[in-house]
PLY file of the C-alpha trace (Angstrom):
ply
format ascii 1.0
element vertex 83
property float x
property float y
property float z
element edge 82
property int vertex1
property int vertex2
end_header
-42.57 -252.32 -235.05
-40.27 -252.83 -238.24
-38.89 -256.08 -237.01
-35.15 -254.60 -235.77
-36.33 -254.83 -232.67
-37.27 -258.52 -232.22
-34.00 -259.33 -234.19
-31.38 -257.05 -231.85
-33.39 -257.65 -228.45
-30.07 -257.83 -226.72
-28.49 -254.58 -228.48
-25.85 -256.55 -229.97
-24.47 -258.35 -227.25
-24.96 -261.28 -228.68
-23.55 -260.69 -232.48
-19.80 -261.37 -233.78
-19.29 -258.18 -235.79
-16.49 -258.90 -236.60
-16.25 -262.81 -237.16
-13.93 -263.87 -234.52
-16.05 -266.15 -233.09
-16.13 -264.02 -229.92
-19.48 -261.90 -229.03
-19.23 -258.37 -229.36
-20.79 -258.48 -225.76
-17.58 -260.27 -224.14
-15.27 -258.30 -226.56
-17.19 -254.48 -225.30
-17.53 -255.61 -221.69
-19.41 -252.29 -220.61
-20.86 -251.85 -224.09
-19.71 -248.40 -223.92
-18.45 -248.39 -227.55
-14.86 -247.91 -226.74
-11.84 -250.77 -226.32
-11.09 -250.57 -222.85
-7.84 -251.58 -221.25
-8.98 -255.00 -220.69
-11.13 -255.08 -223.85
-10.58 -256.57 -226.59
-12.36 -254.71 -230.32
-15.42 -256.24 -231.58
-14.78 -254.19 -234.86
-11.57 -256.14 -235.82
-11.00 -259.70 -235.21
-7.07 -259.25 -234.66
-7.01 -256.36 -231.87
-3.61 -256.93 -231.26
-2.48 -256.82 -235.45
-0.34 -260.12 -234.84
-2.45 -262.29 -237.35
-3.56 -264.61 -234.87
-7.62 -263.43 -234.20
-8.92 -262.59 -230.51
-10.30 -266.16 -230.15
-7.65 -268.16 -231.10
-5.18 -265.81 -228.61
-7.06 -266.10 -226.03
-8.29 -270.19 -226.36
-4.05 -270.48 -226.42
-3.66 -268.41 -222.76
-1.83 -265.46 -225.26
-2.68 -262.20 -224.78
-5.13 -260.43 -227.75
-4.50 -257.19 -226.61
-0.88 -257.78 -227.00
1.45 -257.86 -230.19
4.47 -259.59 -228.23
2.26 -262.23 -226.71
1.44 -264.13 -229.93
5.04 -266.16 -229.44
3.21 -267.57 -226.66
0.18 -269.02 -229.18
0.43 -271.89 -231.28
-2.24 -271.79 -233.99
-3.37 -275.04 -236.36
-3.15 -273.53 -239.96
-4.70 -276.64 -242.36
-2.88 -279.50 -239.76
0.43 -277.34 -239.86
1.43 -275.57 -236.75
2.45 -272.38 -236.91
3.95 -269.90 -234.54
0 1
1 2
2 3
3 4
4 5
5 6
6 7
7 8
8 9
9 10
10 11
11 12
12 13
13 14
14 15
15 16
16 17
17 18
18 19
19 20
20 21
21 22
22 23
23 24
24 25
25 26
26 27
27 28
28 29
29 30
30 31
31 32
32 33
33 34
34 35
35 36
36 37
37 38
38 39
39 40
40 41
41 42
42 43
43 44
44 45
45 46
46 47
47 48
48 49
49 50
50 51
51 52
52 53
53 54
54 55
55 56
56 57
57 58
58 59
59 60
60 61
61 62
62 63
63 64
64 65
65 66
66 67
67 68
68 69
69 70
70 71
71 72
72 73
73 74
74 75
75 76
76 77
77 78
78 79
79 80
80 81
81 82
């Protein structure tokens, strides 16, 4: 054993590749490796491209998977709101 596998017993699941604050696990549903209708991409931590991350969209109710649905998010910038 070289140690990888006592560090990545779940296969990832459990990581934040890409620092959204989301797991890659509840991002890649199936863990097939592909963004899936309903999926959101654990590779980039906007999936959408709207600036607002996957987390933040969906803590709001707004749609990450959607660039039209980040009207619908209000996001705290340092105690400003922006929309």
């Amino acid at each position: 054993m070289d140690g990888t596998e006592e560090s990545d017993k779940d296969g990832g699941l459990d990581a934040d590749t890409d620092g959204d604050r989301l797991r890659d696990g509840d991002e890649d549903a199936d863990s097939d490796g592909s963004v899936d209708a309903t999926e959101t991409d654990p590779n980039i931590p906007d999936t959408d491209g709207d600036g607002i991350d996957d987390f933040e969209e969906r803590a709001s109710g707004s749609d990450p998977r959607d660039i039209a649905s980040a009207n619908d998010c209000q996001v705290f910038v340092d105690e400003f709101e922006t929309r």
